[in-house]
Structure formats: structure tokens, C-alpha cells
C-alpha positions, 0 to 999 in steps of 0.5 A: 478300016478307020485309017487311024493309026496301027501299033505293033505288037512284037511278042504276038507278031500283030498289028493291032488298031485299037479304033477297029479292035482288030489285030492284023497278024504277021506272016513271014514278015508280011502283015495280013490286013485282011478283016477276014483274017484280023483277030478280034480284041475285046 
């Protein structure tokens, strides 16, 4: 979405942009970056 950059949460398992407020999850090593499946930050 912003093309900033992405930060990498090991405990959550997530890449999170903070420009955006989402966090993409990771799944069996494949990061998800679908909006649709992004959780919000607040």
C-alpha cells in the first residue's frame, strides 16, 4: 500500500507497516500481504 518499509514481529509472526497501521501475518513461512487478510493496528 505505502511502499514504506515493513518491520518484522517474531512473537506475533507478522509484518507490520506502520505507514499503513496493518500487519500482514505469516503463514507456514509465507507472508500474507493481502489487505483483506492484514490486521489492523490501533
Amino acid at each position: 500500500m505505502t511502499r514504506g518499509p515493513l518491520t518484522y514481529d517474531r512473537t506475533r509472526q507478522e509484518l507490520v507497516s506502520r505507514g499503513a497501521k496493518l500487519a500482514f501475518p505469516i503463514r507456514e513461512g509465507v507472508p500474507i500481504m493481502l489487505v483483506e487478510d492484514a490486521r489492523t493496528l490501533d
